[in-house]
C-alpha positions in Angstrom: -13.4 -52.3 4.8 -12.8 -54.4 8.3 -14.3 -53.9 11.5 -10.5 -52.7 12.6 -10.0 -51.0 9.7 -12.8 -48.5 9.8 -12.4 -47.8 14.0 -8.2 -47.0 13.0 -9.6 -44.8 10.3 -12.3 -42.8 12.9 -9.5 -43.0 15.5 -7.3 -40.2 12.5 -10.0 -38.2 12.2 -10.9 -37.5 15.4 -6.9 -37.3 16.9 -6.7 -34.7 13.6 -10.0 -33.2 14.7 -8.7 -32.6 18.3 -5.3 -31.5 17.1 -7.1 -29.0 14.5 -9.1 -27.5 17.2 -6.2 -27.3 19.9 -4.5 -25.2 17.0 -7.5 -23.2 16.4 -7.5 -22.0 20.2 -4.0 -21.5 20.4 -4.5 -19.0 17.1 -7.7 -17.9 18.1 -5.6 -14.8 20.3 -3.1 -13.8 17.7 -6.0 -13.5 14.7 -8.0 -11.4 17.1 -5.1 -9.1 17.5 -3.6 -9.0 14.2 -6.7 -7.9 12.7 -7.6 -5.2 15.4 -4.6 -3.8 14.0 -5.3 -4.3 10.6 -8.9 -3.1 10.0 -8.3 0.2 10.6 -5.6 0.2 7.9 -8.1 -1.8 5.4 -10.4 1.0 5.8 -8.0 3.6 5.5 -6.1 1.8 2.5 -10.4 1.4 0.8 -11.2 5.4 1.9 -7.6 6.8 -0.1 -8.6 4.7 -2.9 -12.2 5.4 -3.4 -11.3 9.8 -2.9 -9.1 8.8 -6.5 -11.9 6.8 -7.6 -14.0 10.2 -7.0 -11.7 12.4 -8.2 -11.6 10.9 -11.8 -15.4 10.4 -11.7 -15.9 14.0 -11.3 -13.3 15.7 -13.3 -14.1 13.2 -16.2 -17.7 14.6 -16.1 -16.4 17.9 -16.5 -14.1 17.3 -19.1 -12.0 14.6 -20.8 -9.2 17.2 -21.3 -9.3 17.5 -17.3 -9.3 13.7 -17.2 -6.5 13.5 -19.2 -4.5 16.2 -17.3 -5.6 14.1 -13.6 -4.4 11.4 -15.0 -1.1 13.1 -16.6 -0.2 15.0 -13.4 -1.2 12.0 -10.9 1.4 9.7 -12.9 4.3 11.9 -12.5 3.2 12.8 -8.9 3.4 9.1 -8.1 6.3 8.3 -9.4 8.4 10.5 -7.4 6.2 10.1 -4.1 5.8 6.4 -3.8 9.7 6.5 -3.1 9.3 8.9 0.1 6.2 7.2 1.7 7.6 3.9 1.4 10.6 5.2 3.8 8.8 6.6 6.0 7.2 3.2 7.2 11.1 2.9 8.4 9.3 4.5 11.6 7.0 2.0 12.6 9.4 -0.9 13.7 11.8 0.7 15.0 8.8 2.9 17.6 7.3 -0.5 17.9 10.4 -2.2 19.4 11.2 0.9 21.6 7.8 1.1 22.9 7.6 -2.2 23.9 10.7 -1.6 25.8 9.1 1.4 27.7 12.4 3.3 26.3 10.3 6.8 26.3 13.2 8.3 25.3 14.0 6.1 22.6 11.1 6.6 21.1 10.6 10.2 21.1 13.9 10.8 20.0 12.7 8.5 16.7 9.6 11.2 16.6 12.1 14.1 16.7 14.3 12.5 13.7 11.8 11.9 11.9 10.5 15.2 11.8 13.7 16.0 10.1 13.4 13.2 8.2 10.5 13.6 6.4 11.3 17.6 5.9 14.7 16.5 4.3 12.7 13.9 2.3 10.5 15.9 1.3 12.1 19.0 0.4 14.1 16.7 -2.1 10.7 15.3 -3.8 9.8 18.8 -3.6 12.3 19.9 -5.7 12.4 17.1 -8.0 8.9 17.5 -8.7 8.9 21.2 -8.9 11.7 20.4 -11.7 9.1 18.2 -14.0 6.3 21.2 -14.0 8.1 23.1 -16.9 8.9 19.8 -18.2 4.9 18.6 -19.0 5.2 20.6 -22.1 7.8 18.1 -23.7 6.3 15.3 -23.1 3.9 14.9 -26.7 0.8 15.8 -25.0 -2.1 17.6 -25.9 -1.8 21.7 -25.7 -4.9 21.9 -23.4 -3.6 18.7 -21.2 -0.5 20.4 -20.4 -1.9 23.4 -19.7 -4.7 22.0 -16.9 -1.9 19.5 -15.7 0.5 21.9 -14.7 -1.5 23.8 -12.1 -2.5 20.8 -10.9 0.8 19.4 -10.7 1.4 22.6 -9.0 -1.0 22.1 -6.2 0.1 18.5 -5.1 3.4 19.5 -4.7 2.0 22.1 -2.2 0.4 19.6 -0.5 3.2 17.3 -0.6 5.0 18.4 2.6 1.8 18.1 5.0 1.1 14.8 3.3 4.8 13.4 4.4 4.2 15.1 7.9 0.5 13.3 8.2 2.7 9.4 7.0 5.2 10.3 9.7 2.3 10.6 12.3 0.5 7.9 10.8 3.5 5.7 11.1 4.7 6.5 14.5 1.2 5.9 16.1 1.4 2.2 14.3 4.5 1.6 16.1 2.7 2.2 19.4 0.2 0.2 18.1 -2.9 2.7 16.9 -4.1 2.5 13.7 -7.6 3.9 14.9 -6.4 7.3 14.7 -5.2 7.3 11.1 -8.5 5.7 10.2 -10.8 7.9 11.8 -8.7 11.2 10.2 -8.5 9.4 7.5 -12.1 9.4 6.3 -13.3 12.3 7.7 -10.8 14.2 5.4 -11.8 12.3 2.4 -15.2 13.2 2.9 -14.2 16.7 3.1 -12.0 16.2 -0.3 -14.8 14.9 -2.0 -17.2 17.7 -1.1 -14.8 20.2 -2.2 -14.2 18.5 -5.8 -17.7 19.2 -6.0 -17.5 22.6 -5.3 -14.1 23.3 -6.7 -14.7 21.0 -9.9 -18.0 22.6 -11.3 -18.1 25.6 -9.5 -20.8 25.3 -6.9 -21.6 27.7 -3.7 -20.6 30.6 -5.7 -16.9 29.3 -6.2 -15.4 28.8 -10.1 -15.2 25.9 -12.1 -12.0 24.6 -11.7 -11.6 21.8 -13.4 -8.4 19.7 -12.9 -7.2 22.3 -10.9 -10.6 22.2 -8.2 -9.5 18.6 -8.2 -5.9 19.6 -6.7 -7.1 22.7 -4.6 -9.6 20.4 -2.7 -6.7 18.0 -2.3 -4.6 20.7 -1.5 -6.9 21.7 1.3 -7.7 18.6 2.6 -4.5 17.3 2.8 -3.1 20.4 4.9 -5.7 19.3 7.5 -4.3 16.0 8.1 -0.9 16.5 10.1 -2.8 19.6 12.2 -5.6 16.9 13.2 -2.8 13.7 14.2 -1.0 16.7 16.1 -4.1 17.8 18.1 -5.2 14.1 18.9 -1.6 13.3 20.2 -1.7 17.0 22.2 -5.1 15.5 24.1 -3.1 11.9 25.2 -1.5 11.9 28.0 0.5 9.1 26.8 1.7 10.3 23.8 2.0 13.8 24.4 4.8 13.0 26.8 6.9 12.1 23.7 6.8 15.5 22.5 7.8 17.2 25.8 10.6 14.6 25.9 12.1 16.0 22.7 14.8 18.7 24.4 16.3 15.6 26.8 16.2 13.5 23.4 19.2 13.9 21.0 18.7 14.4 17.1 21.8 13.7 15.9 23.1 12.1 12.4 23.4 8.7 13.5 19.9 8.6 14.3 19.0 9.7 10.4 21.2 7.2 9.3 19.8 4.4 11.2 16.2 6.1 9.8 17.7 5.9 6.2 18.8 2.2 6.4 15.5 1.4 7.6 13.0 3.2 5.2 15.4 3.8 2.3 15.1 -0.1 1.2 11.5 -0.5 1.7 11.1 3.2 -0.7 13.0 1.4 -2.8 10.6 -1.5 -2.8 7.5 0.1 -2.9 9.3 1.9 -6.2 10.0 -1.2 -7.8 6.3 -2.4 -7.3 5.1 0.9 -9.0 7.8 1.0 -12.0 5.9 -3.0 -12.3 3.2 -1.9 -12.8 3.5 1.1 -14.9 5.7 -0.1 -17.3 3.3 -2.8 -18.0 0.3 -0.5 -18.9 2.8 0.9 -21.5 4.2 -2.7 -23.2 0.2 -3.8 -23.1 -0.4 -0.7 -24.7 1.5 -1.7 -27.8 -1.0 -4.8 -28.1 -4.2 -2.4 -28.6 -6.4 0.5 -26.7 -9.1 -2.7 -26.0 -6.3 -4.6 -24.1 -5.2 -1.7 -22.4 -8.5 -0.6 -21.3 -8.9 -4.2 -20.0 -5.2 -4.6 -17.8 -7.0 -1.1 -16.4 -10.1 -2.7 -15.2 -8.1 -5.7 -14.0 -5.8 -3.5 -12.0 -8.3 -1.4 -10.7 -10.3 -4.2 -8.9 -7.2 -6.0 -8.2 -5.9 -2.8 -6.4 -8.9 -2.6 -4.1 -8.5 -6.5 -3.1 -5.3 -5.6 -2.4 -6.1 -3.1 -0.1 -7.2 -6.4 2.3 -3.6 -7.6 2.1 -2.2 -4.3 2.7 -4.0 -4.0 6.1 -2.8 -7.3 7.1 0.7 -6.4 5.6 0.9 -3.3 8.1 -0.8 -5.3 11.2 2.4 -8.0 10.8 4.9 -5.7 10.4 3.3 -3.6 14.2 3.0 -6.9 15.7 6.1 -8.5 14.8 8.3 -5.4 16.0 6.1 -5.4 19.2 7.3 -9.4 19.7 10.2 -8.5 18.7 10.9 -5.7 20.9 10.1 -8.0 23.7 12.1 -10.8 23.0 8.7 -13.0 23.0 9.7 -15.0 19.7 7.7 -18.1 20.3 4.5 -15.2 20.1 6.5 -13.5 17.4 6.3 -16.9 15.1 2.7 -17.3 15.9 2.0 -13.7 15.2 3.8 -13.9 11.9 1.8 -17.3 11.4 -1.5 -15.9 11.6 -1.1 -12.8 9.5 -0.1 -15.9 6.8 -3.7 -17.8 7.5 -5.8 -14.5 7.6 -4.3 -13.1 4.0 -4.7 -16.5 2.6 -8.6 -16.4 4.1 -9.1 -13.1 2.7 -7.6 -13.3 -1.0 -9.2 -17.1 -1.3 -12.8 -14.9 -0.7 -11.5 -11.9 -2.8 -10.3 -14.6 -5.8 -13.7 -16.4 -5.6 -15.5 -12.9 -5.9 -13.5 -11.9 -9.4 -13.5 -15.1 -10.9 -17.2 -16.0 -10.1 -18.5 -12.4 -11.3 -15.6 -12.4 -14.1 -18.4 -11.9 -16.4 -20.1 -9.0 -15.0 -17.3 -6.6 -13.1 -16.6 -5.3 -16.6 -19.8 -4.1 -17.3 -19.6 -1.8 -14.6 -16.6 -0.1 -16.1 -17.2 0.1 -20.2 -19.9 -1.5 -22.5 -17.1 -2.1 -25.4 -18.0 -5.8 -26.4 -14.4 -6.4 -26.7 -12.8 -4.4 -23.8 -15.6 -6.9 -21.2 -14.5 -10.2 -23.2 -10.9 -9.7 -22.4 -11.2 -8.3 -18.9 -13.5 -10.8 -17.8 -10.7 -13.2 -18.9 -7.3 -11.4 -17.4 -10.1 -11.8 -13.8 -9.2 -15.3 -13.3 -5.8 -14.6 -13.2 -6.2 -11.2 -11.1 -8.2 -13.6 -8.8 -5.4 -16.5 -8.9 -2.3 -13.3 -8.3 -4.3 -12.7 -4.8 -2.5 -15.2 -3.7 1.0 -14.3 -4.4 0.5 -10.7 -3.6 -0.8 -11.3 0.0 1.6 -13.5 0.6 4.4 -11.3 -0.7 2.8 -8.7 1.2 2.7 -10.7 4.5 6.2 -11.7 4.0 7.6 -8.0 3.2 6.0 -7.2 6.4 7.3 -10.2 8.7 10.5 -9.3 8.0 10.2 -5.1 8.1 8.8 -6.1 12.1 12.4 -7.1 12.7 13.7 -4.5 10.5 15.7 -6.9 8.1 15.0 -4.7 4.8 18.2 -5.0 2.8 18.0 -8.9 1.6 13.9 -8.1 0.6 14.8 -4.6 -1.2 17.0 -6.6 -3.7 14.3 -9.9 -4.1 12.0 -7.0 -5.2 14.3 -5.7 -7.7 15.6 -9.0 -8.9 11.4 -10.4 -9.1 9.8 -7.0 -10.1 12.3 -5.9 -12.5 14.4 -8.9 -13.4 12.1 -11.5 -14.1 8.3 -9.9 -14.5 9.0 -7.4 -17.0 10.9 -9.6 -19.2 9.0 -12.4 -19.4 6.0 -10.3 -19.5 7.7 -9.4 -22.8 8.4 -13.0 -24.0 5.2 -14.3 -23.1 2.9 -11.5 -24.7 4.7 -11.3 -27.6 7.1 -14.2 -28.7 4.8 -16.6 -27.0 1.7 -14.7 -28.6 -0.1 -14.7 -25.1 -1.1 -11.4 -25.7 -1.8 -9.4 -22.3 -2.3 -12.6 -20.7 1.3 -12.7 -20.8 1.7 -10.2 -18.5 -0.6 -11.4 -15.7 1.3 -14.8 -15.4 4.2 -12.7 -15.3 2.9 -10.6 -12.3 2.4 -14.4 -10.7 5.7 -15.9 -11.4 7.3 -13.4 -9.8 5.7 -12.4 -6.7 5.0 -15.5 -6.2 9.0 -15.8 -6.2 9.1 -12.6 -4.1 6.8 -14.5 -1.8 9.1 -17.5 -1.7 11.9 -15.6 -1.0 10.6 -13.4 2.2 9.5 -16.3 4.1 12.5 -18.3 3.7 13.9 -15.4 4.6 11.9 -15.0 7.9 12.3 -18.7 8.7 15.9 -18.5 8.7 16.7 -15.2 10.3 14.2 -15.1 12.8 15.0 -16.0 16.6 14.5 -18.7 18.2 13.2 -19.0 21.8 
């Protein structure tokens, strides 16, 4: 290499080095923020999910009939909540833009609909769920599961209500830009669930053994607590109690449900979608064999709490965004958006490393069937490679939810989810002869399509300065 040559080739690096670091510092702000926002959500998102983790630890120790009836009760509990929560997250942009605004009455008015809201919501889950209780019976379970899984079911329906108030606080305090509080609540309540399986579950301090029912009792309990402590915390603010005394110069009226509805209707519909995914494929892999079933389990399960990462950044975008948005600041809005994109992809490149470098050893932790640990340590490679598509689909879902365009993303959701995973989950596992592999490319393709399709999306739609 000439002389001129080798000082044209050290004059690129160091005009890329310069214009690497000048990008750094102009990001350096916006990944600060973005994951103030976020942590809190990570570690709320980790603390829900290790209280479930709990829960089946303990009731499988006392029984595998109460395991079974956990698990029975849980699935049709989820199915039918997954839809409510995921509209209540209408909230946050919508408080988020109006906050931003300092339009006071904007945004308690948005409180005081969504009170109603969430008890319209609710009631109707309520009642759907109430409807499935008598139902358990005809579903080809064991006698003994459907007998512990109907008090059980019983108790999280009773809980159901405070846990859609608890969201609705949750949600609104995200659009003012607190996730802190949620946390905080968050934890201390799980900590207080768990210590009440233990009493509940095997009957300690003089209480019964429960069983599966302790297990719903303590959540019962527990999750009563959690509206009454967002509502004290917002009584001591000064700040945000005002919101509440604004509520009789506020109007409720049914154009402010609708706009709720259009808002949080779509993304309950896309949070649906994600869960029919995903539970329709642990039934086609179950047609393959219990070992590969038990294996897409493990896969899922560490998968889920990787996920949890994404999720927190998900939530962070969406407050942020809506805050940009709400102030017309789209040049920050872009940048925002931007960085949520480099911090997911940061995360989920650490999180892929982590499962496909210890592929061989996560199983173990989980069962010590030969067969069950050779497949899961395979499907790990591709959990670890779906990180990718997930957070970014994740990321992009929440870009655009911060400027309230839900409509467009609700039907990419159906169309990837439905449309083009579980089929060619199908072809591959079984024509193709992948096996359960099959599925996991799947889950790629498509959110990796989902992906695709929210941040053209957001590249087209969003405003420029």
């Amino acid at each position: 290499m000439t002389r001129h040559r080798q000082r044209r080739l050290h004059s690129r690096c160091a005009a890329f080095l310069r214009a690497a670091r000048t990008r750094w510092h102009a990001y350096l702000p916006y990944y600060k923020r973005n994951l103030a926002v976020a942590f809190p959500v990570m570690l709320t998102q980790l603390g829900a999910a290790v209280v479930g983790l709990a829960d089946s630890i303990m009731v499988g120790h006392y029984s595998t009939t109460d395991l079974a009836a956990v698990s029975l009760g849980n699935g049709i509990f989820f199915t039918f909540m997954v839809f409510a929560m995921g509209s209540l997250m209408g909230v946050t942009p919508l408080v988020g833009q109006a906050y931003v605004q300092h339009n006071d009455l904007r945004v308690s008015a948005l409180l005081r609909t969504g009170l109603w809201f969430t008890l319209l919501l609710g009631g109707a889950t309520c009642l759907v769920l109430a409807a499935c209780v008598p139902m358990i019976g005809h579903m080809g379970q064991d006698p003994g599961v459907v007998l512990a899984a109907r008090p059980y079911l019983i108790t999280r329906i009773l809980g159901l209500m405070p846990f859609f108030l608890f969201c609705l606080f949750k949600q609104f305090l995200e659009g003012l830009g607190n996730t802190l509080v949620a946390m905080v609540i968050t934890l201390v309540l799980n900590l207080l669930n768990v210590f009440l399986n233990w009493i509940f579950i095997f009957g300690h301090w003089g209480a019964p053994a429960l069983g599966a029912y302790g297990a719903g009792l303590a959540s019962l309990i527990a999750t009563a607590l959690m509206p009454v402590a967002f509502l004290l915390v917002i009584l001591r603010r000064k700040d945000w109690r005002r919101y509440l005394s604004l509520f009789r110069a506020s109007q409720n009226s049914r154009t402010g449900l609708r706009e709720l509805a259009a808002v949080g209707f779509p993304i309950g519909l896309q949070t649906t979608m994600e869960t029919v995914l995903f539970t329709l494929s642990f039934i086609m892999v179950g047609w393959i064999s219990k070992e590969a079933l038990a294996a897409h389990q493990i896969s899922n399960n560490v998968a889920d709490f990787a996920f949890m990462l994404s999720l927190g950044v998900g939530s962070a975008t969406t407050i942020r965004v809506s805050h940009q948005y709400g102030l017309a600041d789209y040049r920050a809005l872009r940048m925002a958006a931007r960085a949520s994109v480099h911090l997911v992809l940061l995360m989920n490149t650490v999180g892929a490393a982590l499962m496909i470098g210890l592929r061989l050893y996560i199983p173990c932790l989980f069962t010590e069937d030969p067969e069950v640990i050779a497949i899961s340590s395979h499907l790990l490679v591709f959990a670890g490679l779906f990180q990718y598509a997930d957070g970014l689909q994740c990321v992009g879902a929440g870009m655009l939810r911060g400027i309230t365009d839900v409509r467009v993303p609700m039907w990419a959701t159906v169309i990837a989810y439905v449309g083009i995973a579980l089929p060619l989950g199908y072809i591959l596992m079984f024509p193709a002869g992948l096996g359960v592999t099959g599925m996991w490319i799947s889950f790629i393709v498509a959110l990796s399509l989902a992906a695709l399709a929210f941040h053209v999306r957001f590249a087209f739609i969003c405003p420029k300065q």
